[in-house]
N, C-alpha and C positions, 0 to 999 in steps of 0.2 A: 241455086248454087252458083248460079252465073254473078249475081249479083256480091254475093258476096268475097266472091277471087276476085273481082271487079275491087271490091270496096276494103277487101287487103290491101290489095298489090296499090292502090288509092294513099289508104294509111299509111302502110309503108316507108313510102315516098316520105310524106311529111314527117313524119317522126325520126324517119332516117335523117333528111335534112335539121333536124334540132337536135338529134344524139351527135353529128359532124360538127355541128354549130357547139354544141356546149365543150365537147373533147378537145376545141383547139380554144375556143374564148377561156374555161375556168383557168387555164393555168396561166395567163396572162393577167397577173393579179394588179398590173395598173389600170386596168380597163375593167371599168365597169359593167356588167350585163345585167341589163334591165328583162322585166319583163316581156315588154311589147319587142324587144330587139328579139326574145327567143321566137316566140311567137308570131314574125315577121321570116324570119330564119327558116318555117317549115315551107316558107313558097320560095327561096333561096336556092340554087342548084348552083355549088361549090365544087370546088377540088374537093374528093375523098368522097363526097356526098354517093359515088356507086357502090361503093365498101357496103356505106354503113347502111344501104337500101337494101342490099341483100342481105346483112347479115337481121337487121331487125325486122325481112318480111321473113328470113329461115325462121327464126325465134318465133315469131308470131302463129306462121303456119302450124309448128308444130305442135304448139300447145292448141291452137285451136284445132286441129286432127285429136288433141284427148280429149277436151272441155265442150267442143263444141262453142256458140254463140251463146254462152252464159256471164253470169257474173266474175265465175272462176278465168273466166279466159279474159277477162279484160284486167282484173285485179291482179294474175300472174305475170300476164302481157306486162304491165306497167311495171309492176316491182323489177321483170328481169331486164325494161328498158334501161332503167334508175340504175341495175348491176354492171350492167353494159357498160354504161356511160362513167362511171367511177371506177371498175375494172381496167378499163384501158388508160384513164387516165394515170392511176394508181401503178400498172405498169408503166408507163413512160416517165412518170415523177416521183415514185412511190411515198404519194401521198394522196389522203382521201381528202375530199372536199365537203364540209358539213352541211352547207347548202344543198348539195344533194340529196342529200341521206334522209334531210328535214323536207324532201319534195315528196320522196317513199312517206317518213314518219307520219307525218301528216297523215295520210290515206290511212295508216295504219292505227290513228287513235282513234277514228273514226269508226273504223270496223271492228278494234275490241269494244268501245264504248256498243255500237249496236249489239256485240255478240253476248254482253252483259246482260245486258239490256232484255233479247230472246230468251237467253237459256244457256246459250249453246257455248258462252264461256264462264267457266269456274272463276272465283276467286283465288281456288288454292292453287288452278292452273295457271294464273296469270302471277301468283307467289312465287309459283314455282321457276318460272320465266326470267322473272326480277332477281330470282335468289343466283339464278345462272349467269345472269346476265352483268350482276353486282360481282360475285369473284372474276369473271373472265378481266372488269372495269379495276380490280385490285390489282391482278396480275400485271394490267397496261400499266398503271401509276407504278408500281414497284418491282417489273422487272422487264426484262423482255422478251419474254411467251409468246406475248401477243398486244401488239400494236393500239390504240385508245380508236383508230381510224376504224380500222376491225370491228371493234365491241358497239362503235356506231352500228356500222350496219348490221351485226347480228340483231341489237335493236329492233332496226326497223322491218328485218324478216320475220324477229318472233311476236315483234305486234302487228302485222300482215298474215301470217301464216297461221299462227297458233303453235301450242305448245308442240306438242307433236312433231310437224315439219319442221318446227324452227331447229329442234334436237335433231333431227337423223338429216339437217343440213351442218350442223355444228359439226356433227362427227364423220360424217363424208367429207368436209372442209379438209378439216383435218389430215384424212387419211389422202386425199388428194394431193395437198401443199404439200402431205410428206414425201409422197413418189415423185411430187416433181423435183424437192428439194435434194432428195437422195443423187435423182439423176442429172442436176444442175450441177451439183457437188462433186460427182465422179467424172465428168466433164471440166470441170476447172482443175481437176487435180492432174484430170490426164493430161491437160492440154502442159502441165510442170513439167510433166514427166517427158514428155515429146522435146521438150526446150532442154531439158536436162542431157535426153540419150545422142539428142542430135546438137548439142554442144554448143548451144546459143547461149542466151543473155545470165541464163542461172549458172550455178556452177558451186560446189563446194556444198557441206552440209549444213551449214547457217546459210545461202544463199536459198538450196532449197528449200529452210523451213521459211525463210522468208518470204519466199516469192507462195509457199502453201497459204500463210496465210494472210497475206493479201488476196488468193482468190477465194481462200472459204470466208473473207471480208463479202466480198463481190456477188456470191452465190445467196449473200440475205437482200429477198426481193420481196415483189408486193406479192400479199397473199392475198385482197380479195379476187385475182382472177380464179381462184382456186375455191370462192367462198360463189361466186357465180358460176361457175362448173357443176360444185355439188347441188347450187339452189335449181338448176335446169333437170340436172339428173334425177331429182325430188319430184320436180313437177311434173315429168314425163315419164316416170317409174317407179311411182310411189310404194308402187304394190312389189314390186324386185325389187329395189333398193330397202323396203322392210324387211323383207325375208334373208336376204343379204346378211343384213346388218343383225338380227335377232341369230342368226347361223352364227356368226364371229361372237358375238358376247358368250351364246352359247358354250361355245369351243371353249372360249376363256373362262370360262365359270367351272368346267369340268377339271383346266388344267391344275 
């Protein structure tokens, strides 16, 4: 047991230092990141680099408190590094980076091609994935639902995960980016209404609608933090977050 909170809190460390390393080099799109510079980065101890040691040994511990030292605990391990790491980004630029997502994908054509392969993946399930994953990629092209950055990563969770989790992350996504959007919304409108009562910068009734929407401009942010929220809630509560979720459809089916 020793050994391996030893060979955590070890990992950790390094993988922390390349999730710090990638969050500030991707968005710096005149600078090149090579390979060997990421890979020289996990012996690197940077500004910020205590942030992201603790948050990627929390993430780490926890899934290995359910998985154990199996395959599952290094293949979730990675995928929610990869969420991490484009989550934050995507907050601070709201923008996703495709090189990331093809660092997950990767892994992930690998393990539906094996799960062909055994058994243990369907054709119709892996149809059915595509079929999901093809309108979510309609909606990005022709409106704005949902982002092309998004439909990447749903991607690479639904060829990581399988059919299954990739769905009851889609729709946990979902209902997460909505509460937070709801309450980012009632927050920017209140913060008018505060400038309005106490006689600031707005004033009048086209000032106010004005100044409303400019923040309900402001209130559209990134949602993959919201699509790494639900994919953590998945991996650590699969069996509640089913039941949950089968409760609510329920409910709706009856209504």
């Amino acid at each position: 047991m020793v050994i391996i909170i030893a060979s955590l809190v070890i990992v950790s460390f390094l993988l922390g230092n390349i999730v710090n390393y990638l969050v500030k080099m991707l968005p710096k799109e005149d600078e090149e990141i090579k390979l060997k510079d990421i890979l020289k980065s996990a012996y690197s101890y940077t500004r910020g680099t205590k942030l992201y040691f603790i948050l990627t040994l929390a993430i780490l511990s926890m899934i290995l408190k359910v998985y154990g030292v199996t395959l599952l605990f290094f293949l979730y391990g990675y995928i929610a590094l990869i969420l991490l790491v484009i989550a934050i980004i995507d907050y601070k630029t709201t923008y996703v980076y495709t090189i990331v997502v093809i660092l997950g994908g990767i892994v992930g054509i690998g393990l539906s091609i094996y799960r062909l392969a055994i058994g243990t993946l369907t054709f119709n399930d892996l149809l059915i994935a595509l079929g999901v994953l093809l309108i979510l990629y309609i909606l990005a092209k022709f409106s704005s639902v949902v982002a092309l950055g998004d439909v990447e990563v749903y991607a690479m969770i639904a060829l990581t995960m399988g059919l299954g989790l990739f769905i009851r992350v889609l729709v946990l996504s979902v209902i997460v980016g909505s509460v937070y959007g709801v309450i980012l919304f009632a927050r920017r409108i209140n913060s008018v209404i505060v400038r309005v009562v106490n006689g600031g910068t707005v004033s009048g009734l086209q000032g106010v609608i004005n100044a409303m929407n400019v923040e309900v401009k402001k209130s559209v942010t990134a949602f993959t933090p919201s699509i790494f929220v639900a994919y953590m809630l998945v991996v650590l509560f699969n069996n509640v977050i089913t039941d949950a979720l089968t409760f609510i459809f329920q409910i709706y089916a009856n209504i």
